[in-house]
N, C-alpha and C positions, 0 to 999 in steps of 0.2 A: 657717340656715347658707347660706351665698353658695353658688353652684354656681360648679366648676371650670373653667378655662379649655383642659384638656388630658385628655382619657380615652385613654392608650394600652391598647390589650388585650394583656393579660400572662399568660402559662401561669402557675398556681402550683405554682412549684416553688422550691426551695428559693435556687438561683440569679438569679431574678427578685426573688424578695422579699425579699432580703439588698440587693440594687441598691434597691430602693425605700427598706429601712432606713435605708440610707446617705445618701438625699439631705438635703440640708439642711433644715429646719422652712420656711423660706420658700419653696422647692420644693417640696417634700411637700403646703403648704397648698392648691397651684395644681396639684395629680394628683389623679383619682378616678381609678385600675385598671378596668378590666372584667377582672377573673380569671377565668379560665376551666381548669375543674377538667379536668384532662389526662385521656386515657382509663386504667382500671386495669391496671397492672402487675401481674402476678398472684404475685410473688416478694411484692411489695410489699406486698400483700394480706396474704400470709402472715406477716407481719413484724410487720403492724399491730396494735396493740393492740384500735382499733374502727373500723370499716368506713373505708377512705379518703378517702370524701366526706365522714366526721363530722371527723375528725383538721383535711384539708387545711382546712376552713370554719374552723378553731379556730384554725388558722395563720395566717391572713389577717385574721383578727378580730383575733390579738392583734399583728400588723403593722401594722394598719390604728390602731392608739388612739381609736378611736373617731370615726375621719375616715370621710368618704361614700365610698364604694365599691361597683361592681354584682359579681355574684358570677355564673357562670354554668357548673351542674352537668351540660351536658349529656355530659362526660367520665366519669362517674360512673354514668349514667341507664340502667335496665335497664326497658323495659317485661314484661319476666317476673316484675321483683321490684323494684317500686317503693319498696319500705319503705324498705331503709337511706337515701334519699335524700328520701324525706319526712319521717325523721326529724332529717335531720341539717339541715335548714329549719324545719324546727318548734322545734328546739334551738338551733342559734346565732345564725341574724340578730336573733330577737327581744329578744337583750341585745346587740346592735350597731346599725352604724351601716349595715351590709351591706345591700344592695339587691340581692333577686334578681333574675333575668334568665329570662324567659322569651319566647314568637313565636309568633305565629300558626300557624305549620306543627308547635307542638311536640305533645304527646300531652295529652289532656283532666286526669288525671292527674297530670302537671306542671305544666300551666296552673293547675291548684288550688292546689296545694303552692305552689306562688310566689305566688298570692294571697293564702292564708293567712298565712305567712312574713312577708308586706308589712304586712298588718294590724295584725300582732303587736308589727313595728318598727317600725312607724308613719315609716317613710323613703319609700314609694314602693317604684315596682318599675320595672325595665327591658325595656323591648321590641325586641329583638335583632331584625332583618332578614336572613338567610342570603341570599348572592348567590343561590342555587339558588331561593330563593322570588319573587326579583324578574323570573323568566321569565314568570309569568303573572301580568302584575298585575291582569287582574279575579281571577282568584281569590285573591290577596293583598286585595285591597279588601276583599271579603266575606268574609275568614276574621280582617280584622282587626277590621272592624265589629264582629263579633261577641263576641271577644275584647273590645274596648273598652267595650261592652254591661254586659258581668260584671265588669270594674276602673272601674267610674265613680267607684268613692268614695276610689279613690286618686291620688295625685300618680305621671303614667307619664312615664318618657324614653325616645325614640326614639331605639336605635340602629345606625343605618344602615349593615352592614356590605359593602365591597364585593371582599373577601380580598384575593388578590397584584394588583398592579398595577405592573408589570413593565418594559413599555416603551411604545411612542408608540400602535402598532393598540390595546394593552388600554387606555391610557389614554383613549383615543377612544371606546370602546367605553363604558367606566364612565364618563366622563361626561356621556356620552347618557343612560344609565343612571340617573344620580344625580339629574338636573337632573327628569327622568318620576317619580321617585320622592319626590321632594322635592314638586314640581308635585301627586302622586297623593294621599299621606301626611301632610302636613304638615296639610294644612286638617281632617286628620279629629278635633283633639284637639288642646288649650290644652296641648300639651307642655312640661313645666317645664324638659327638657333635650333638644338635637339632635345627634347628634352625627356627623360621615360621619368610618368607620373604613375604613382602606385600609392596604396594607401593600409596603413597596416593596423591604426590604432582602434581598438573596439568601441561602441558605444555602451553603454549603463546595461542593456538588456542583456550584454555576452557576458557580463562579470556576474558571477552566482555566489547571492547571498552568504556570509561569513568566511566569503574564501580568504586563506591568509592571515595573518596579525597583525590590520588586517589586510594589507595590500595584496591585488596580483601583478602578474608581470605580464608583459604581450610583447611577442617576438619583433622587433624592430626588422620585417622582410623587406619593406621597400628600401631600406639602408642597404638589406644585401644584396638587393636584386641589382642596385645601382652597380656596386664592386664589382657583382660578378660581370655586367651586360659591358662595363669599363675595360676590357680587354681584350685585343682582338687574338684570334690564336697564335700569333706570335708573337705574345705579352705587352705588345703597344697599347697604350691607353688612348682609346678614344674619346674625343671631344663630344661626349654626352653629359647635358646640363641633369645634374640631379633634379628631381622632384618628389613629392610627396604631396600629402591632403593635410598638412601641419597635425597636428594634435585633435583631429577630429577626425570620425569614420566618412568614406565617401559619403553615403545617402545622408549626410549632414549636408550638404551642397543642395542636397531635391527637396527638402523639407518645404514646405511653406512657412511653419511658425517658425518664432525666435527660440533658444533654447530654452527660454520660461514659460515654456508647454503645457502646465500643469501636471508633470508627470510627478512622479512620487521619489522617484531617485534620481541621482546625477551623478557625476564624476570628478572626482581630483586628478588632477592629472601630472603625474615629471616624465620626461623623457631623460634617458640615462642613455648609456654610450650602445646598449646591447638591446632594452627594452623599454617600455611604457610603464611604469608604476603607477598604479589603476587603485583609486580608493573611493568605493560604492559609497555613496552619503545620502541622508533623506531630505529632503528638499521641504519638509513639512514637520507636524507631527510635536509632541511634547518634547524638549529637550535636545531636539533636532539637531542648533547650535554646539553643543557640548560632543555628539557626534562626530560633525566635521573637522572642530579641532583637533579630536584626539586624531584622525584620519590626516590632518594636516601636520600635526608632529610626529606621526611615523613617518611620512614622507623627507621631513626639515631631518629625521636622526639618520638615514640612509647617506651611506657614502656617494649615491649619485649624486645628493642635493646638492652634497656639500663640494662636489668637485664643479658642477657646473658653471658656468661662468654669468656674471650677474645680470640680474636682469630685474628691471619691477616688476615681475609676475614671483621671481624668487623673493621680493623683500616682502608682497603682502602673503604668499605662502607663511612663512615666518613670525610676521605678525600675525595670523589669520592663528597658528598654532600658541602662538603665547597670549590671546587676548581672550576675553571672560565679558560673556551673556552671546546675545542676540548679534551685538552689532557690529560689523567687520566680517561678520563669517561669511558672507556671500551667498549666490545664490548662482542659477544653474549658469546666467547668464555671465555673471563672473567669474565664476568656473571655465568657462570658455575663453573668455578673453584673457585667464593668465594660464593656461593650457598651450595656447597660440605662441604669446609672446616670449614663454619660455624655452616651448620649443625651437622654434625659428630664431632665438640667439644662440640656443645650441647647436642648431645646425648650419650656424653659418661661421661658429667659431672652428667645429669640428672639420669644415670645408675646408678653410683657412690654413688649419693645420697641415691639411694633405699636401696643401699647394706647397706649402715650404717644405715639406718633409720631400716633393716630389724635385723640387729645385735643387736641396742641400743632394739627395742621388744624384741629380745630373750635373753638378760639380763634380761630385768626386768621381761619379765615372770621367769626365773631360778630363780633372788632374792625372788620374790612371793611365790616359793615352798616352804612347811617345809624342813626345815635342820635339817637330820639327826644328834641325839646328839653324840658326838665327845668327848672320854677323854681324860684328857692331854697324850699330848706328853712321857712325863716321870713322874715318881713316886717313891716317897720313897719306900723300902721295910725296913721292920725291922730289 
């Protein structure tokens, strides 16, 4: 099975993975998720039929049809009481396509359990980088060696994660960062998959009240971190998988609740070729309804809306703007799940594009070359 061109890392939760449902089969074909199982809810807990981490694994298996996907339990992981989550690895990647996700800084414990799991599905397994591990990278070397050691007999992908990345110092920062890491990590192991995950889009609490008419913007850096980390110094393009946190900020993946938190604002969200178009909405309150749409027809009159390529997250935007009261305007949860799905058709049409744009170059530089002279086919002989 080809590997994908796009890994966003997705909380599983029920509004992420309804956005993934929704994309079209030709988009769908070009996302692996890295899901990452949210910390326990303890209502939730109580609600469940069998332990959280068995349930959500079974939700993402049957989202996934049998498409490649890494799964990563560390929302779940109790080093007091490792069972329910050695079981729920032992139980469903081995009839999936699911790829577990484990790191060199994680516990001996889980490093097994993901190896086991990997064997059984015979997909491979994932090796997650937490920004927090890439401080010390001799001790990162030697705790991956080791690790690498004990997974020799599997197919492993590297993934590179370097959480928010926000504005210009942090992006400076991470891609010093990336380019050491890349340099450090990369030669240690015939990685079948690379991928540098970064995350750029804000949450409700970074947008301030009445910014804009009324939308803001947010720098799309993990788009540029990709470009730039794509190039080795002698302008070759290296085979690093894009990623991103899709249309959500990292610490949406650690949350416990859903996004219908009871907070008081929330967010609209378009992704555009350059930025994030950010439109603060109230989630309560008199009149509330009548907010969101105007918020939803500045975003439907921008020429990002209108350029982006379609999606059902773009048709209930749309409708969401031309419809009158209460109902269709959504709520923080729906906000999210077409936040996602819009995103991630944009960023897999935008992929798409490069690949041809990088093909249509490498014809014309071919046709540029001299052509070897070539005689006929066949010849008279005497």
């Amino acid at each position: 099975m080809a590997e994908p061109s796009y890994v966003p890392v997705l909380p599983a939760r029920p509004s992420a993975r309804k956005a993934y449902e929704a994309l079209t089969p030709s988009v769908r074909a070009a996302v692996a998720p890295l899901w990452v199982v949210p910390p326990r809810d303890p209502a939730a807990c109580r609600r469940a039929r069998r332990h959280p981490v068995h349930e959500t694994l079974a939700h993402i298996a049957r989202v996934q049809e049998g498409r490649p996907a890494w799964v990563d339990t560390r929302g779940g992981e109790s080093d007091a009481d490792p069972r329910p989550v050695e079981e729920a690895l032992r139980d469903v990647p081995a009839r999936t396509a699911l790829r577990p996700v484990t790191g060199p800084e994680r516990s001996a414990w889980q490093q097994a359990a993901c190896a086991a799991a990997a064997r059984a599905c015979g997909d491979g397994l994932g090796i997650r980088i937490a920004p927090a591990a890439l401080a010390d990278e001799r001790r990162l070397e030697a705790r991956l060696r080791r690790l690498l050691a004990e997974l020799a007999d599997l197919p492993l992908d590297l993934l590179l994660d370097f959480g928010d990345v926000q504005d210009d110092h942090r992006f400076a920062f991470v891609e010093e960062s990336a380019l050491r890491a890349l340099a450090l990590l990369g030669p240690l192991h015939g990685w079948r998959t690379v991928a540098v995950l970064a995350g750029s889009c804000p949450g409700a609490d970074a947008v301030p009240d009445g910014y804009g008419a009324p939308l803001a913007e947010a720098e799309r850096y993990d788009w540029d971190l990709w470009h730039v980390l794509g190039r080795s110094p002698d302008g070759r393009r290296l085979r690093l998988t894009y990623g991103d946190y899709g249309a959500g900020h990292p610490r949406s993946t650690a949350r416990p609740a859903d996004p219908d938190d009871g907070s008081p604002w929330g967010l609209l969200r378009h992704t555009g070729e350059r930025t994030f178009l950010l439109g603060k909405v109230p989630t309560c309150a008199d009149g509330h309804a009548a907010d969101i749409r105007r918020t939803a027809a500045e975003i439907v009159a921008t020429p990002d809306f209108e350029e982006a390529p379609h999606s059902a997250a773009k048709d209930w935007m749309r409708a969401c703007a031309a419809g009158r009261g209460s109902e269709g305007a959504g709520h923080p949860g729906v906000w999210a799940w077409a936040a996602h799905n819009q995103h991630l058709t944009f960023v897999v049409h935008r992929l798409q594009r490069l690949q041809q744009l990088q093909r249509l170059r490498l014809l014309h530089q071919l046709r540029r070359l001299p052509q070897p002279h070539r005689s006929a086919p066949f010849h008279r002989t005497a």
